[in-house]
N, C-alpha and C positions, 0 to 999 in steps of 0.2 A: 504494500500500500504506500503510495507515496504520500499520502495527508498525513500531520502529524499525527498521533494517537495520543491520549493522554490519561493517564491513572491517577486516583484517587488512595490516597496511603493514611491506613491507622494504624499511628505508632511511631516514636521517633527512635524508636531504639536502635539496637545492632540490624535487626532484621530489615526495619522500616528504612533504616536509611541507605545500609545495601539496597535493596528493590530500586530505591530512589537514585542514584548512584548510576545503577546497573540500566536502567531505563532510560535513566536521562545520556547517556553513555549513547545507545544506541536511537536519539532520536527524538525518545517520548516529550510527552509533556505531564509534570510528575508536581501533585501537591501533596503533602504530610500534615497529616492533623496529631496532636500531640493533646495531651486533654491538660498536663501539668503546666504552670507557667512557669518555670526554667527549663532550658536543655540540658541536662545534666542525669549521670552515670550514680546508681546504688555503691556506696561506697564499700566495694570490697576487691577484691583481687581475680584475677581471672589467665585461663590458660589457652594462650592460640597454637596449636599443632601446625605442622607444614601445609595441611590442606589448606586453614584458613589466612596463613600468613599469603598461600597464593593467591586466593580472591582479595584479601588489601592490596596486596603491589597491579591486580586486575583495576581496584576501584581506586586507586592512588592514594592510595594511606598506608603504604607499608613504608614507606623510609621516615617520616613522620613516627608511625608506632616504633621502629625498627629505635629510632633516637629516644631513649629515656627508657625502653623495656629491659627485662634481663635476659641473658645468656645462662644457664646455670651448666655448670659443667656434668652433673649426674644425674640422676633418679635416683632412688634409693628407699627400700622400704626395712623398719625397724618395729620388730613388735616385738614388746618386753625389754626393750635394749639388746637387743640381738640382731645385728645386720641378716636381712632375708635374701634379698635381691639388691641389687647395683648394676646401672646402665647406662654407660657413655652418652650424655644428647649433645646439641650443638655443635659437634668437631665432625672431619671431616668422615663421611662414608656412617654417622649415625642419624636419627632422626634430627628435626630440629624442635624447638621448644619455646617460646617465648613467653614469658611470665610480666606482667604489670598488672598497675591499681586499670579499674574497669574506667576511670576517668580519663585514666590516659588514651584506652584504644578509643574511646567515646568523643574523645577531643580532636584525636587525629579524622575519624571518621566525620565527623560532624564538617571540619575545617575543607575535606575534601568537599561533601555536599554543596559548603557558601561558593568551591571553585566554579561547582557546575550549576549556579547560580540556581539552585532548587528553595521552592520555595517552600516555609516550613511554618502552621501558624500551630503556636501556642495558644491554649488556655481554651481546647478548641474537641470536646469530649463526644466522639465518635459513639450510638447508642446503638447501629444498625447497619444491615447492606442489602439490597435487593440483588438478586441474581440475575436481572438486566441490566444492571452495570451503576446503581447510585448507591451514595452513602447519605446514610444520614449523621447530624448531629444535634448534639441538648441544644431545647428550642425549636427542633422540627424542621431544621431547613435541610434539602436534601443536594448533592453534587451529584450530577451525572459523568461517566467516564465511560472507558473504552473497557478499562479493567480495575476493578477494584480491588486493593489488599487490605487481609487484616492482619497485623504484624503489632495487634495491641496484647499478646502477653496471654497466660496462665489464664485470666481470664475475660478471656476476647468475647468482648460485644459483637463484633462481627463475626463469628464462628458460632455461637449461641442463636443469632438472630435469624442461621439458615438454617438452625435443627440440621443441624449433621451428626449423625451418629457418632456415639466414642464410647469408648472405655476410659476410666480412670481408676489408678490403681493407688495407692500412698502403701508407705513400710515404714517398717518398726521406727527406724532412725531421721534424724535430720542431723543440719549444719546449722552453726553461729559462724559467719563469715565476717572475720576484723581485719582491721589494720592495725598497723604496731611498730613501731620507732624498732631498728633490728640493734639499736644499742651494741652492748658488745656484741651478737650473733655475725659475726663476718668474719671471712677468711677461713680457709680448709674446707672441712665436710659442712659451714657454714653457710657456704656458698650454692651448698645443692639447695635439686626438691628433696624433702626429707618425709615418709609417711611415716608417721608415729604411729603405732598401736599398742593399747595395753589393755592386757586381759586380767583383770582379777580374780582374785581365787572365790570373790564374791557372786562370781559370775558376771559383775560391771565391765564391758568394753567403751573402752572411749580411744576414740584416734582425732590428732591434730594431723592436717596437711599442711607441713610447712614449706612457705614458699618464697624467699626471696622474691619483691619484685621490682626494686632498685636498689642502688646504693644503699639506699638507707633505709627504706621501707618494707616490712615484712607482711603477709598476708597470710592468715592463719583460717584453716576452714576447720572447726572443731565439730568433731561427730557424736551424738550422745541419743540414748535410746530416746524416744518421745516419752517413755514411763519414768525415765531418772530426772528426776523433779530438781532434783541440786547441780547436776551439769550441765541440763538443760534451761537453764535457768537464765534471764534477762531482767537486768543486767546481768551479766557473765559471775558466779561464784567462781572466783581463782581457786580456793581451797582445795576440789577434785583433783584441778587439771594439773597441781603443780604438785600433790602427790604422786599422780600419774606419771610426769613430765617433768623434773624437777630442771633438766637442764634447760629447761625453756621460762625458768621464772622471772629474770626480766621482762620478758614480753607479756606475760600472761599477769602479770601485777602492775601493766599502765595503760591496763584496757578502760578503767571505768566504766560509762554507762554505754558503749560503745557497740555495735553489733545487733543482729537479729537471727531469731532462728526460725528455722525455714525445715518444714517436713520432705523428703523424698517423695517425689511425686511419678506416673508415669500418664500420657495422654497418649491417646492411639485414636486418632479418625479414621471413620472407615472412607472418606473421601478428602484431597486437599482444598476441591475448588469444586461449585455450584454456579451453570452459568459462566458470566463474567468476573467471578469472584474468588478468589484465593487467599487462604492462612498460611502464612509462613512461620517460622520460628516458634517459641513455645506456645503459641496458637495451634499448630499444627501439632507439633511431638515434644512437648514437651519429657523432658528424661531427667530422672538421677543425673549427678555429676560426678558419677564416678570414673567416665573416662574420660572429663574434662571437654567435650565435645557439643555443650549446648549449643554456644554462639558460632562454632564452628559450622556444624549443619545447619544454622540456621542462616547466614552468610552465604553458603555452598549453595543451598536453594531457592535466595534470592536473586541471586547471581544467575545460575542454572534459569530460571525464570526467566530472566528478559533475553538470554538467550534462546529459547525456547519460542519465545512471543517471534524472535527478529527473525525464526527460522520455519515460521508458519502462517500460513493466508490468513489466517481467524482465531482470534482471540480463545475461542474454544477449542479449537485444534494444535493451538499451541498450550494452553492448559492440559492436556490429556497427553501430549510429547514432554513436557514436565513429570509428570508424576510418573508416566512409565519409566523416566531415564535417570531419574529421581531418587525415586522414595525406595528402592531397593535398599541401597547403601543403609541411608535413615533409619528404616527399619530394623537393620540389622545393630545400627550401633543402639537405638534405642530398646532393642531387648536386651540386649547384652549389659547394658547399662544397668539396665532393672536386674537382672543374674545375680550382678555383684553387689548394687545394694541389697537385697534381698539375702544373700550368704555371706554377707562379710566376707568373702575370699581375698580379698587386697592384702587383709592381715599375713598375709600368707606369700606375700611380695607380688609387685604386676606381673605379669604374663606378656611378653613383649611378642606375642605371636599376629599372624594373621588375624585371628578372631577377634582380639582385641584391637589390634593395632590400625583397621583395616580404613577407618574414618581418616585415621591420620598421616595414613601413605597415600591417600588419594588425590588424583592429581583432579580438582574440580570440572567442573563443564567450564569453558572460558576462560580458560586461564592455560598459561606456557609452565612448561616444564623449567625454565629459564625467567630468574626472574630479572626487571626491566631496569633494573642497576648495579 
């Protein structure tokens, strides 16, 4: 089609503004409704694999991310104080890793979106979506588009309002996700990811994911069953974690009222898109993070997406060459995700096999094997 096309985007987030990004890249005309009035990232820490560091240097936010993110030289999994596993990342012929605060990748990606001059309104609360192609918003005014996303979250008004069937699952466990000054924590095995596990004789498991994610800033994803009332606790009781954990008690003693916990959840649609309409990111599948792979797949199928659009006559024929080419991968990382929160097997060191690994050696739809600097 040589007319413009133009979408209608609910959601500023990672998803939202990949789609936005990736469309306006190839053509579109792309507006983002956002319902909060700042642009700004959930303050915790987050992990981009190879897959997604390829769709940034695609949407032009990887040298950007690449400046201020970390390199950590290992993985490394520790239950009981006992090394399990250890795994070269970042050097050459291993995977790659990059660790930062979620502001940071939010900053970089956002910064790209002002290049491709997308426009973005805040304060601007998406309730609905027709399957002929409009959005609504609070207030009842409606946008008409070519295609419309919903990329509004765990729990998307646009995904709700098509009655699309789903499953949703939740487990035993969630995460308090902090930040934390890494004080003395630097230099040597300070400089890994570090997976903490400890098992009690009480039967209590509690694991910290420690994560470097600059010079100076640590990101801690602390695991505690939904029943344990004292680790699970907000604001953070240090007491548990630093008997668990003792060599992490600087950090775990300047958290204050700082963090939230969040249950493991799992979302499965039986369909991505309705019509002219499509859910991306935790709209779509949302998963455990236990392989770190949220905002990666959810990037991956943004991206995938306006490829899909630019390589089909109709808006619905390009939605249906998406999910076929798609949702395999998705699926796969999203049960497996659920596996692991579900058996606690990480205790037990990661598994750096295909099964696991499979989200994160993939080379995306739209992207080079070869990155662009």
């Amino acid at each position: 089609m040589s007319e413009t096309r133009h979408a209608e985007i609910a959601g500023a987030g990672f998803a939202g503004l990949a789609s936005a990004i990736a469309l306006k890249q190839r053509g579109w005309s792309v507006r983002v409704h956002e319902s909060s009035p700042e642009l700004r990232a959930f303050g915790a820490g987050i992990y981009i694999w190879d897959n997604g560091l390829h769709v940034l240097d695609s949407l032009g936010a990887y040298q950007q991310v690449l400046d201020g993110a970390f390199a950590a030289p290992a993985y490394e999994t520790r239950t009981n104080g006992e090394r399990l596993s250890y795994q070269r990342i970042n050097q050459p012929g291993y995977r790659r890793l990059l660790t930062m605060t979620r502001q940071h990748l939010y900053e970089a990606m956002l910064d790209s979106a002002r290049r491709h001059d997308i426009e973005i309104v805040t304060r601007s609360q998406v309730v609905a979506a027709d399957p002929e192609g409009r959005l609504k918003v609070a207030g009842g005014r409606w946008f008409e588009a070519d295609l419309v996303i919903g990329a509004d979250g765990v729990k998307s008004k646009v995904r709700d309002s098509l009655d699309i069937p789903l499953e949703r699952q939740r487990y035993h466990d969630g995460l308090t996700r902090v930040l934390a000054p890494r004080g003395p924590l630097k230099g040597g095995d300070w400089d890994n990811v570090i997976d903490f596990w400890h098992k009690g004789e009480d039967g209590r498991t509690l694991r910290i994911l420690y994560t470097p994610c600059s010079e100076d800033t640590l990101y801690m994803a602390m695991m505690a069953g939904l029943d344990d009332h004292e680790a699970a606790a907000i604001p953070v009781n240090p007491t548990p974690w630093v008997e668990a954990f003792p060599g992490l008690r600087p950090a775990l003693e300047s958290l204050g009222d700082r963090g939230r916990y969040d249950l493991y959840e799992k979302t499965v649609l039986k369909e991505w898109a309705i019509g002219k309409v499509a859910v991306v990111g935790d709209s779509a599948h949302a998963m455990p993070p236990t392989l770190a792979q949220g905002a990666g797949c959810a990037m991956m199928n943004a991206l995938g997406l306006a490829v899909a659009m630019e390589e089909s006559d109709t808006v619905e024929e390009g939605l249906a060459l998406w999910q076929r080419r798609e949702r395999p991968l998705t699926d796969h990382t999203q049960g497996r995700a659920a596996e692991l929160a579900a058996s606690r097997e990480l205790a037990h060191g990661m598994s750096w096999s295909d099964t696991d690994m499979r989200a994160a050696g993939h080379l995306p739809t739209g992207t080079s094997a070869a990155f662009s600097a």
